[in-house]
Structures are given as C-alpha cells and as structure tokens.
PyMOL Python script that loads the backbone (N, CA, C, O; Angstrom):
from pymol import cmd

cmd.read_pdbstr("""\
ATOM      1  N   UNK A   1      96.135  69.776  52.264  1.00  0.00           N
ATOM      2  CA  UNK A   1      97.519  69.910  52.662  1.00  0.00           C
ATOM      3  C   UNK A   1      98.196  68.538  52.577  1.00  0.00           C
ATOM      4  O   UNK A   1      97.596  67.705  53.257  1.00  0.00           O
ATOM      5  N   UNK A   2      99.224  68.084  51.967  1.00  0.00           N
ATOM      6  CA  UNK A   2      99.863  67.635  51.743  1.00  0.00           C
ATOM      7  C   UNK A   2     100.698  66.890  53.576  1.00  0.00           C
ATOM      8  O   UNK A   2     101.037  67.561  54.552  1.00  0.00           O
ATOM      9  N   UNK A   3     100.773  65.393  53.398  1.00  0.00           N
ATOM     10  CA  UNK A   3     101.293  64.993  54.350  1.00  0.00           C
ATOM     11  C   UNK A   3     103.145  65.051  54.482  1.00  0.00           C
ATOM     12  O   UNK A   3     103.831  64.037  54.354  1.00  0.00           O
ATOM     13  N   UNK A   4     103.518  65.943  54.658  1.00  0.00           N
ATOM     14  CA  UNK A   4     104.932  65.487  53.997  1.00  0.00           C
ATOM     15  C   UNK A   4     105.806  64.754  55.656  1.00  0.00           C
ATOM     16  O   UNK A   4     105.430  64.901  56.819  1.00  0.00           O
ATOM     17  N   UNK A   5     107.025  63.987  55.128  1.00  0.00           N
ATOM     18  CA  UNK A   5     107.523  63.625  56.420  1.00  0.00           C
ATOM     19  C   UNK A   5     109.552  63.520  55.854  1.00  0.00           C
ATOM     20  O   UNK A   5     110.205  63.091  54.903  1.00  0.00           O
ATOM     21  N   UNK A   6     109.744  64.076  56.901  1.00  0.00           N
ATOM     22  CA  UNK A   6     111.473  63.983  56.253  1.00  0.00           C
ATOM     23  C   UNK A   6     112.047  63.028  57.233  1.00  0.00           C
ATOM     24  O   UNK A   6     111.453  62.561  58.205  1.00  0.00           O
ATOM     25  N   UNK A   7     113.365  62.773  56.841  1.00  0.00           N
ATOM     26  CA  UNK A   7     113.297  61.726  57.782  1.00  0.00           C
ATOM     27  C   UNK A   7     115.591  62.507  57.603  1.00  0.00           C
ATOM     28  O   UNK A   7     116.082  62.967  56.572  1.00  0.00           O
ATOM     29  N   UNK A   8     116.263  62.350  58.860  1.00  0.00           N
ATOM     30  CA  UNK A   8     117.320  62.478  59.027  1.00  0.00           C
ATOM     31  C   UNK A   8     118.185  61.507  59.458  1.00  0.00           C
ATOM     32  O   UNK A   8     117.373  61.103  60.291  1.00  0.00           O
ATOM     33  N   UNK A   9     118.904  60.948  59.583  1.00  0.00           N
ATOM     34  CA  UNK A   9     119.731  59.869  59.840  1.00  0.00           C
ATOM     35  C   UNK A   9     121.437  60.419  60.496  1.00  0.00           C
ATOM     36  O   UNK A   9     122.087  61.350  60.021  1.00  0.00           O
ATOM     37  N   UNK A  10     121.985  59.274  62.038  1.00  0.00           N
ATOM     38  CA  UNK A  10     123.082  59.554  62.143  1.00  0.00           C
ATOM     39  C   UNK A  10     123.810  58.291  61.663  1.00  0.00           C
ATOM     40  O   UNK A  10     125.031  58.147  61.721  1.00  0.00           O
ATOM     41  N   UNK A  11     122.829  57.273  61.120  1.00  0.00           N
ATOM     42  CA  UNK A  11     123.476  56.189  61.058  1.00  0.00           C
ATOM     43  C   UNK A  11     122.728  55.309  61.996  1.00  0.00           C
ATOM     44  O   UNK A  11     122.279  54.237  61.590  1.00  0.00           O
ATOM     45  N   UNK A  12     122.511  55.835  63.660  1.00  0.00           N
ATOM     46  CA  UNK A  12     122.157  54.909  64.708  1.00  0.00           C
ATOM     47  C   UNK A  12     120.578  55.432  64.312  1.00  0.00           C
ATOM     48  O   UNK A  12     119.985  55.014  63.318  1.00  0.00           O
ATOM     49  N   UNK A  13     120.180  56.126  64.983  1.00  0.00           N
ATOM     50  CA  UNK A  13     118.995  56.789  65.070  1.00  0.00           C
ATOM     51  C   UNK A  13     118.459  57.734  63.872  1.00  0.00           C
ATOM     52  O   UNK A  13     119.325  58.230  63.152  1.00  0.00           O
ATOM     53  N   UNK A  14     117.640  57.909  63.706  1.00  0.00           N
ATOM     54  CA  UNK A  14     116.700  58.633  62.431  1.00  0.00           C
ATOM     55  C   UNK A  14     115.617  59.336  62.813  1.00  0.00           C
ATOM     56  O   UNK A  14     114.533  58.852  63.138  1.00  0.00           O
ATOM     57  N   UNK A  15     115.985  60.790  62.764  1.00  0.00           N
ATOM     58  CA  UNK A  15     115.210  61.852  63.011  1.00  0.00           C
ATOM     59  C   UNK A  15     113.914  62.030  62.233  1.00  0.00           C
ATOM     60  O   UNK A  15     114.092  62.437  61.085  1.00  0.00           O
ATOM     61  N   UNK A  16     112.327  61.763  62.684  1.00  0.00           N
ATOM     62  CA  UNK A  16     111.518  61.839  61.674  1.00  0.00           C
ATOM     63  C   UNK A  16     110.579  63.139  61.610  1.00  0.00           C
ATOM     64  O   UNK A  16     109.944  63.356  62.642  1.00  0.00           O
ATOM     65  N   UNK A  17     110.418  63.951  60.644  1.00  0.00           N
ATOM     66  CA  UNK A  17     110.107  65.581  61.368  1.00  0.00           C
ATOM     67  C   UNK A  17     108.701  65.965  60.498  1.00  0.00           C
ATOM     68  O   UNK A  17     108.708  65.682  59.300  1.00  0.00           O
ATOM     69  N   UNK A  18     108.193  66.235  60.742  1.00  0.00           N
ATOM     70  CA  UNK A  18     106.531  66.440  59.949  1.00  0.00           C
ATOM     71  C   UNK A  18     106.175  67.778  60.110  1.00  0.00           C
ATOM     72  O   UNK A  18     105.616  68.166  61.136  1.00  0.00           O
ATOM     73  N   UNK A  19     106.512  68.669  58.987  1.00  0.00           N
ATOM     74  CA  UNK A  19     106.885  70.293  58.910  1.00  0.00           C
ATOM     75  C   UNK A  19     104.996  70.354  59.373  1.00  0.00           C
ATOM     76  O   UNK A  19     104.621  70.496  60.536  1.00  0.00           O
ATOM     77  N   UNK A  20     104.342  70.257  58.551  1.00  0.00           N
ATOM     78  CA  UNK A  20     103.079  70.286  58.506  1.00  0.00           C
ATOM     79  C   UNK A  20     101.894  70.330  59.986  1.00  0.00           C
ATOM     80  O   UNK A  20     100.776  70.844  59.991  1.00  0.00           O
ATOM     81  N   UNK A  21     102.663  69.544  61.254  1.00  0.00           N
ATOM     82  CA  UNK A  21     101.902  69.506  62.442  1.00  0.00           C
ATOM     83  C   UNK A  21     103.343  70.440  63.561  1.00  0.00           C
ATOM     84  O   UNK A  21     103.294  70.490  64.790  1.00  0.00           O
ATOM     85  N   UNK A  22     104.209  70.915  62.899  1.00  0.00           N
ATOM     86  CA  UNK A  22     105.182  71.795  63.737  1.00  0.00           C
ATOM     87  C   UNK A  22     104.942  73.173  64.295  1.00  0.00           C
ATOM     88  O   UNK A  22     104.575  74.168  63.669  1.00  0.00           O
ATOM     89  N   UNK A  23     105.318  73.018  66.089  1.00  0.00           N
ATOM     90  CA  UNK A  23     104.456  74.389  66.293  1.00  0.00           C
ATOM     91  C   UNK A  23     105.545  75.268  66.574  1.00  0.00           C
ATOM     92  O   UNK A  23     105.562  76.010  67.556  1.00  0.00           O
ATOM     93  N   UNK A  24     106.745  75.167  65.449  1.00  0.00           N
ATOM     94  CA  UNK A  24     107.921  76.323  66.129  1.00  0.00           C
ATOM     95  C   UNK A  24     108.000  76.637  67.162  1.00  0.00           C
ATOM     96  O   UNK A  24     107.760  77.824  67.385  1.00  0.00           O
ATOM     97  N   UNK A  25     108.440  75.582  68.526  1.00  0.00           N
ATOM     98  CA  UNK A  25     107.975  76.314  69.519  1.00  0.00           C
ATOM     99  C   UNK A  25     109.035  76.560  70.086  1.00  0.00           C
ATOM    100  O   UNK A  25     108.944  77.039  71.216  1.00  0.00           O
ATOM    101  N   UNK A  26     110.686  76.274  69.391  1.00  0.00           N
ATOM    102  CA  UNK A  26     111.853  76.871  69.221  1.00  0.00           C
ATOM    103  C   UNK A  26     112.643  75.523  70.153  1.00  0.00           C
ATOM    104  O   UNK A  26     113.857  75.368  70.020  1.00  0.00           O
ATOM    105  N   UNK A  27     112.051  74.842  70.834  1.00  0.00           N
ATOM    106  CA  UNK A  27     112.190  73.675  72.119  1.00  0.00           C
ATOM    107  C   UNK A  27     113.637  73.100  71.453  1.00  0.00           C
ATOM    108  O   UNK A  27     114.737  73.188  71.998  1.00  0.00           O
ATOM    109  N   UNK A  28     113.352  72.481  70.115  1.00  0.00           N
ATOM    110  CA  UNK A  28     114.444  71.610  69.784  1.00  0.00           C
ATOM    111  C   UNK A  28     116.073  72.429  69.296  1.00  0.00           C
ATOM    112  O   UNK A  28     117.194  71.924  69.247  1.00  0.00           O
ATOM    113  N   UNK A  29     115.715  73.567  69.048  1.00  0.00           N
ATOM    114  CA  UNK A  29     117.192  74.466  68.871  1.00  0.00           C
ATOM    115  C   UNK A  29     117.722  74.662  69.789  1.00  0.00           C
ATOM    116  O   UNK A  29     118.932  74.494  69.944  1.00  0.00           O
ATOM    117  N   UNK A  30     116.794  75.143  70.774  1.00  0.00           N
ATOM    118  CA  UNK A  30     117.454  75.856  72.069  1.00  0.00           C
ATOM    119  C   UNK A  30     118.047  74.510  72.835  1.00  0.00           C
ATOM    120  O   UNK A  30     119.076  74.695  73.486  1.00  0.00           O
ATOM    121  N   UNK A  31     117.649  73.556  72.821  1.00  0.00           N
ATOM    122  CA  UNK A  31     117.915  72.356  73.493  1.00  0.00           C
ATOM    123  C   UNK A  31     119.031  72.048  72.878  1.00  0.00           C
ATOM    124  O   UNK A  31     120.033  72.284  73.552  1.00  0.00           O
ATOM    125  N   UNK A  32     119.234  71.555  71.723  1.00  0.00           N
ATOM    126  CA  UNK A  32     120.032  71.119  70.608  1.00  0.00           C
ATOM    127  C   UNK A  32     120.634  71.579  69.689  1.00  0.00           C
ATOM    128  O   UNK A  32     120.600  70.794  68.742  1.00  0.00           O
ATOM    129  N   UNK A  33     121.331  72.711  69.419  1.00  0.00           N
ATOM    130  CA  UNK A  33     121.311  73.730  68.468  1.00  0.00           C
ATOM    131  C   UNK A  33     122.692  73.177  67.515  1.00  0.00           C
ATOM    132  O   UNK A  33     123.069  73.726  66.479  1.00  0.00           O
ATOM    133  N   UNK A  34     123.271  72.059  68.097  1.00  0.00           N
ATOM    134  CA  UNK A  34     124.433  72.140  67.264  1.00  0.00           C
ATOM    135  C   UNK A  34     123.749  70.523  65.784  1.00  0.00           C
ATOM    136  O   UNK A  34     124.301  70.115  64.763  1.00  0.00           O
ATOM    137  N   UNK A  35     122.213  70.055  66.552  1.00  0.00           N
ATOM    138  CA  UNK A  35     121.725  69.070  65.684  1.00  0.00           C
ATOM    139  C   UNK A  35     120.718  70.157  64.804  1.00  0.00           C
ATOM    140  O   UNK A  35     120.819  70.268  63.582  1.00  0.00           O
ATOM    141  N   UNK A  36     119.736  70.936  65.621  1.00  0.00           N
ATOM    142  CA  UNK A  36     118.833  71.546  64.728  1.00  0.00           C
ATOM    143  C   UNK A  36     118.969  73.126  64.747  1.00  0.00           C
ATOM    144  O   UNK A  36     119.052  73.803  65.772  1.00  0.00           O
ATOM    145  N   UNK A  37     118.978  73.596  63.458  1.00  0.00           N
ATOM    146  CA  UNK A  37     119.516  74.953  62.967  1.00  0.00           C
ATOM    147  C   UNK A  37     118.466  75.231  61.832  1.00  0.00           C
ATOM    148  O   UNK A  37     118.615  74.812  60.684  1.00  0.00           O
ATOM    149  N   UNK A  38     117.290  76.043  62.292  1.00  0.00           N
ATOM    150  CA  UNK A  38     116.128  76.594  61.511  1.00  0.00           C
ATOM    151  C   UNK A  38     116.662  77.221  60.124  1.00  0.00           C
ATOM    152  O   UNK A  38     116.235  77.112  58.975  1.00  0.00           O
ATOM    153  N   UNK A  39     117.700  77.880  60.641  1.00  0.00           N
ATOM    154  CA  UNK A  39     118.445  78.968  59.051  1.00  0.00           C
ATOM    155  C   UNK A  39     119.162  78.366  58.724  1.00  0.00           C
ATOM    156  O   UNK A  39     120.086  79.111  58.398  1.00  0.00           O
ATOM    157  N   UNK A  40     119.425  77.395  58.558  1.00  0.00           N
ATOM    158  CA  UNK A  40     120.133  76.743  57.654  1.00  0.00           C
ATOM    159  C   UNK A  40     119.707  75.294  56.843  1.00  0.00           C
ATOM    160  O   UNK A  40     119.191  74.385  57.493  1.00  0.00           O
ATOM    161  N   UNK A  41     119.993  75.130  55.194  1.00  0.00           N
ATOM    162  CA  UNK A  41     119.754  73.772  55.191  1.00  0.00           C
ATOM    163  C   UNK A  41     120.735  73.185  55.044  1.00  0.00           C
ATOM    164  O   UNK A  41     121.762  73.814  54.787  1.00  0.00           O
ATOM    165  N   UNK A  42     120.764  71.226  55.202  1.00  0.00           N
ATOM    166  CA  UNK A  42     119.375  70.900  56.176  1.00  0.00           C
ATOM    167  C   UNK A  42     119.237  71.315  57.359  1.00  0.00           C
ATOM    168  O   UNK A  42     120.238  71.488  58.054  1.00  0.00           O
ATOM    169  N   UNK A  43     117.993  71.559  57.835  1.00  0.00           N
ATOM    170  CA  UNK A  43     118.233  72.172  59.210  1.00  0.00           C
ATOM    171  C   UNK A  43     118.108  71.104  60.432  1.00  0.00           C
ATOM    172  O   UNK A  43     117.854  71.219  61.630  1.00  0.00           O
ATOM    173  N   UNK A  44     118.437  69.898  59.482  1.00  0.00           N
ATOM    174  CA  UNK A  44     118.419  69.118  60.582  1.00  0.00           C
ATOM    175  C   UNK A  44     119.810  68.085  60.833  1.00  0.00           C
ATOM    176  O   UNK A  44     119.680  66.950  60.374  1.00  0.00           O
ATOM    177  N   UNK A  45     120.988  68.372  61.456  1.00  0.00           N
ATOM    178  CA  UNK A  45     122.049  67.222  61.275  1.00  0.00           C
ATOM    179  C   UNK A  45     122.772  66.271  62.112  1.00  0.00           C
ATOM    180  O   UNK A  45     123.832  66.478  62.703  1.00  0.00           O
ATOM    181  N   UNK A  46     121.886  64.918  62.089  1.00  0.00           N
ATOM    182  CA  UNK A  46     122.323  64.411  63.670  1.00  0.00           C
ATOM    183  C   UNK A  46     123.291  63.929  63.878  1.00  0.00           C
ATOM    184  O   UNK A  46     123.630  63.374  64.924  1.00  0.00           O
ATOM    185  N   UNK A  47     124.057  64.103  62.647  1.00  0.00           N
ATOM    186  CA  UNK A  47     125.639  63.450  62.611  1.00  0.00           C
ATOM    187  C   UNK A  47     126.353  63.920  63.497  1.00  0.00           C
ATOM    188  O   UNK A  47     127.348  63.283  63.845  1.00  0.00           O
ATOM    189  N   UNK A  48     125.988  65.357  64.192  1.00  0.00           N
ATOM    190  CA  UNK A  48     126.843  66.502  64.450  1.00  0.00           C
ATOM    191  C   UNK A  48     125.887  66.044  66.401  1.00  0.00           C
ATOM    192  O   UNK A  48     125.725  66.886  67.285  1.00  0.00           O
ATOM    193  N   UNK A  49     125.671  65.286  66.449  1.00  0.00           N
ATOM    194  CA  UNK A  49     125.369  64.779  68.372  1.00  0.00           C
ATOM    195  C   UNK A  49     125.642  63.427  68.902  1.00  0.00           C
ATOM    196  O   UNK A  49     126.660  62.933  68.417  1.00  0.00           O
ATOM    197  N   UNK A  50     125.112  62.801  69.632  1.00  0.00           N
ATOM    198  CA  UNK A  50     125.304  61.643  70.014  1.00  0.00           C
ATOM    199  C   UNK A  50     123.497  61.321  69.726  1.00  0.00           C
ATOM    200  O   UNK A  50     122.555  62.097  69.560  1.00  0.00           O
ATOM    201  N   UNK A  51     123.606  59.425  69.777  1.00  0.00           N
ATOM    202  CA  UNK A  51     122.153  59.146  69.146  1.00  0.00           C
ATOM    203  C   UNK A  51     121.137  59.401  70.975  1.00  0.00           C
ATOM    204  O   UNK A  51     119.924  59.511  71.153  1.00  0.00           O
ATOM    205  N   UNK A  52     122.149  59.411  71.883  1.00  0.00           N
ATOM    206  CA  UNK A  52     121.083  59.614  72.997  1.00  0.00           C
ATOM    207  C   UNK A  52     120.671  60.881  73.468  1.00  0.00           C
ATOM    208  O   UNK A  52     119.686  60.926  74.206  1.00  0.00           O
ATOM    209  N   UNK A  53     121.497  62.316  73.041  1.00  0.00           N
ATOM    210  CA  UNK A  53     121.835  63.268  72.937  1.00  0.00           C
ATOM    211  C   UNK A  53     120.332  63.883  72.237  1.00  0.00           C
ATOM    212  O   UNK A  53     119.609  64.753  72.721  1.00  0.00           O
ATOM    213  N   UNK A  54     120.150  63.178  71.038  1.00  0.00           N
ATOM    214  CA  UNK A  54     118.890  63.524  70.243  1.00  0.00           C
ATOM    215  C   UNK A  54     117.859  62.722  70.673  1.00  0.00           C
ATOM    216  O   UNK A  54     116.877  63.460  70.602  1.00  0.00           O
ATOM    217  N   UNK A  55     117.530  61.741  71.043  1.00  0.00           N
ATOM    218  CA  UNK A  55     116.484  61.037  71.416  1.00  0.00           C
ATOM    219  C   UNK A  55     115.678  62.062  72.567  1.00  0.00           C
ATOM    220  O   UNK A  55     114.529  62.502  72.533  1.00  0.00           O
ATOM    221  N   UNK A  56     116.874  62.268  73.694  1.00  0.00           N
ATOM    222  CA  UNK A  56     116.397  62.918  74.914  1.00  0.00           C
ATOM    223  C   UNK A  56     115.537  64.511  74.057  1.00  0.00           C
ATOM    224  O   UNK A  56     114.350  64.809  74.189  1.00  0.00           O
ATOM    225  N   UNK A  57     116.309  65.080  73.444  1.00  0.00           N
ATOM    226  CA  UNK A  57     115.920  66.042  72.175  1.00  0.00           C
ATOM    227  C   UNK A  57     114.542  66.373  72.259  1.00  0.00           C
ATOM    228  O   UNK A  57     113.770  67.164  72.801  1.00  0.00           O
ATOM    229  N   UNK A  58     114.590  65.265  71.358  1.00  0.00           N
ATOM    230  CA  UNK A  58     113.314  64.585  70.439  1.00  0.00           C
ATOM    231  C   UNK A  58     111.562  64.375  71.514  1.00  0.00           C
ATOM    232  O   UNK A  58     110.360  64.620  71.417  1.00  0.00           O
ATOM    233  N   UNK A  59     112.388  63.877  72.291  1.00  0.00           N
ATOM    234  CA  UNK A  59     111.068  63.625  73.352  1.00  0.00           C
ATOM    235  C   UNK A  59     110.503  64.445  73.773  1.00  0.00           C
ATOM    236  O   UNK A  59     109.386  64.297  74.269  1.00  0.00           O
ATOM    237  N   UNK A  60     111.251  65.785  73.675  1.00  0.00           N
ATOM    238  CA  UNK A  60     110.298  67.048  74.516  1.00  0.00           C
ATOM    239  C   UNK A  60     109.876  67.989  73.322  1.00  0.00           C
ATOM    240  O   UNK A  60     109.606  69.181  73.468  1.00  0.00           O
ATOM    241  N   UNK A  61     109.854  67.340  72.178  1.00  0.00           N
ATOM    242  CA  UNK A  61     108.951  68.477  70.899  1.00  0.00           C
ATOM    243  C   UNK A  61     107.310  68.053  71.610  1.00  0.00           C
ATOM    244  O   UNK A  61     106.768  67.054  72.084  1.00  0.00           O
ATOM    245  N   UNK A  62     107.000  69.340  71.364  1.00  0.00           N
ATOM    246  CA  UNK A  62     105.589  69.528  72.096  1.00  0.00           C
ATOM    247  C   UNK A  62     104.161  69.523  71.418  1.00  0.00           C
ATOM    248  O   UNK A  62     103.023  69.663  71.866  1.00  0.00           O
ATOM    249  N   UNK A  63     104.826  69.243  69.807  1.00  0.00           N
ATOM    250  CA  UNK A  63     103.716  69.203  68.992  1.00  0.00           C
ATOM    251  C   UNK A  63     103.580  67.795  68.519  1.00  0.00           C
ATOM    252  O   UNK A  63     102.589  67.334  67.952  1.00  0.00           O
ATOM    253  N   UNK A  64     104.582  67.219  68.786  1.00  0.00           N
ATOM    254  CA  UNK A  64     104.925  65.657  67.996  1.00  0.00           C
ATOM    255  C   UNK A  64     105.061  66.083  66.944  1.00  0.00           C
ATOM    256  O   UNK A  64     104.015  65.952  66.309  1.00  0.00           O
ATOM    257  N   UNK A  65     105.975  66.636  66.285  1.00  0.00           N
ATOM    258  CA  UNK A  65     106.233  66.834  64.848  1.00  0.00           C
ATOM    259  C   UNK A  65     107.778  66.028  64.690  1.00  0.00           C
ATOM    260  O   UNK A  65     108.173  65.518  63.641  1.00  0.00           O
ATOM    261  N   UNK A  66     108.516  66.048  65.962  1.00  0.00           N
ATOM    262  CA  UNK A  66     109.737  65.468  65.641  1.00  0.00           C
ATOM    263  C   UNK A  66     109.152  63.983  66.389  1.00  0.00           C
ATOM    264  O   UNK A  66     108.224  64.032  67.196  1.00  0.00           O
ATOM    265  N   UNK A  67     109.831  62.656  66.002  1.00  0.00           N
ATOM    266  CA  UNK A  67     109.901  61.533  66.242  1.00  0.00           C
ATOM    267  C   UNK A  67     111.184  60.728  66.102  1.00  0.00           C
ATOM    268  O   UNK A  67     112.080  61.373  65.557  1.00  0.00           O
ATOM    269  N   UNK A  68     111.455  59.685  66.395  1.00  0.00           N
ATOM    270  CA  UNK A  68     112.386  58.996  66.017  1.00  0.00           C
ATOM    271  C   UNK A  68     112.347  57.481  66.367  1.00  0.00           C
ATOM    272  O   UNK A  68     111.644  56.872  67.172  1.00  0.00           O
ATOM    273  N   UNK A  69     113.380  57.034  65.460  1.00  0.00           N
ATOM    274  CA  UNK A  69     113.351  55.538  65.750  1.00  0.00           C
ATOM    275  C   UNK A  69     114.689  54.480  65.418  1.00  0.00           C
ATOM    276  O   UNK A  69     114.667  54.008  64.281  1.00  0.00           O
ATOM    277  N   UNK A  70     115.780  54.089  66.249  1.00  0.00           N
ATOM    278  CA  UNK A  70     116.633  53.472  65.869  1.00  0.00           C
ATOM    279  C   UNK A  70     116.628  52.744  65.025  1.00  0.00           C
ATOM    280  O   UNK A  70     115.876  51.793  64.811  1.00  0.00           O
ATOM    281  N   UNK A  71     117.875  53.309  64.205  1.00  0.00           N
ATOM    282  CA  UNK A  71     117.944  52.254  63.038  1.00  0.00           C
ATOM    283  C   UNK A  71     118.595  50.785  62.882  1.00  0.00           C
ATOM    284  O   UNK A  71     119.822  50.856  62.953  1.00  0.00           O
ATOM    285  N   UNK A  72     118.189  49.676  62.720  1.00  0.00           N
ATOM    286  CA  UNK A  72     118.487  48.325  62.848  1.00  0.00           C
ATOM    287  C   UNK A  72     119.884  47.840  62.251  1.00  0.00           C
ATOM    288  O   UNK A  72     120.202  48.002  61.072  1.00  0.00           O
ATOM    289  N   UNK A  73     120.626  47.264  63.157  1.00  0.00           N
ATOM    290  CA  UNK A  73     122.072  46.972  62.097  1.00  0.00           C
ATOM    291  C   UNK A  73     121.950  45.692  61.388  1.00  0.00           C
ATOM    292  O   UNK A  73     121.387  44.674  61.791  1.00  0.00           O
ATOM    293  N   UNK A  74     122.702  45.935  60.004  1.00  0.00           N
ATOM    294  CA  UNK A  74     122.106  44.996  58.805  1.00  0.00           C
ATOM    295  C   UNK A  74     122.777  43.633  59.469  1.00  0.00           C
ATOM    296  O   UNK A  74     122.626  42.540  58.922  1.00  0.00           O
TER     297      UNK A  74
END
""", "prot")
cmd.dss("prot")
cmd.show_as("cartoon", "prot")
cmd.util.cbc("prot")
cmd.orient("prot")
C-alpha cells in the first residue's frame, strides 16, 4: 500500500491528511463541516475557517490521519 499524504493550505496553517491510516470516524465533519466535506472535492477547504478553528479540529481525529502544522511567513 502506497504511503500517500495530501497536504491543504489556508495560507496560515496546512492541513496534512493520510487517506491510508483514516478511520472515517466522521469526528472532523461533524465538528467542522464548513472545512471538511467527504462528498465533495476537495474535501478538504481551510480557506473556508479560521487557522485556530481547524487546529482545535484537527486535534481530536482519532486515528491521526489528520495533522497539521503552521506555515512560516517568508
């Protein structure tokens, strides 16, 4: 199996999501639904929250499939 890793961006923060160890466990829609949207692509858009909005998110995926990590200003 193939390691794959996607990575999403609002600019501040960068959503990092690893389909491969994901246990659908629905946590991040229901929490977040206006950043993550399963039926749709991308189904991931963090443009559309605030960067603390998703962090808080992010922390309660239960498989560690979502991660993240602020992005550095140039």
């Amino acid at each position: 199996m193939k390691d794959i890793t996607k990575k999403y961006s609002n600019g501040e923060v960068t959503i990092v999501w690893k389909p491969t160890i994901c246990a659908h466990s629905a946590i991040c829609f229901r929490g977040l639904g206006e950043v993550f949207h399963p039926k749709e692509l991308p189904w991931i858009t963090p443009e559309k929250s605030t960067t603390e909005k998703i962090i808080e998110q992010v922390k309660k995926c239960p498989s560690g499939a979502l991660s993240y990590y602020l992005n550095k200003e140039e």
